[in-house]
C-alpha positions, 0 to 999 in steps of 0.5 A: 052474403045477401047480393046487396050487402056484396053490392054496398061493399062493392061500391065502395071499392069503386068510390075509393079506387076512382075517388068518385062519391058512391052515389055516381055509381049504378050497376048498369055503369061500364067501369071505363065508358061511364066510371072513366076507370083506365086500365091501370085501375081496372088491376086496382079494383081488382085488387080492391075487391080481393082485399074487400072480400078476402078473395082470389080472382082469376086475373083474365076472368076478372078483367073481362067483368065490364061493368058494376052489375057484373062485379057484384054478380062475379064476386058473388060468385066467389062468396058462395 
């Protein structure tokens, strides 16, 4: 799966998860300091992205992805 189609997938996780429109989202953006994401949809996105991507995380690794950049890069990851 090519990184932006993984991306687009992606924000769209978050747009849902943070009800915010995908075009507030950039990869730079750290979910909690510029998304406003409290710990509780930190495990809701996660949760999102495993659904998104018919995936299984690793709880400890996944919640120490801080922003969206490192999402795409750590789902990607997965996909391989």
């Amino acid at each position: 799966m090519q990184r932006d189609d993984v991306k687009q997938r992606v924000y769209k996780v978050i747009a849902k998860v943070l009800k915010i429109d995908t075009g507030q989202i950039e990869e730079s953006h750290s979910f909690s300091a510029d998304l406003g994401a409290e710990s509780v949809q930190s495990v809701e996105l996660m949760a999102g992205f495993e659904e998104e991507f018919d995936i299984e995380m690793d709880e400890d690794e996944a919640l120490g992805v801080q922003d969206v950049g490192g999402a795409i890069d750590f789902i990607g990851k997965h996909l391989d």
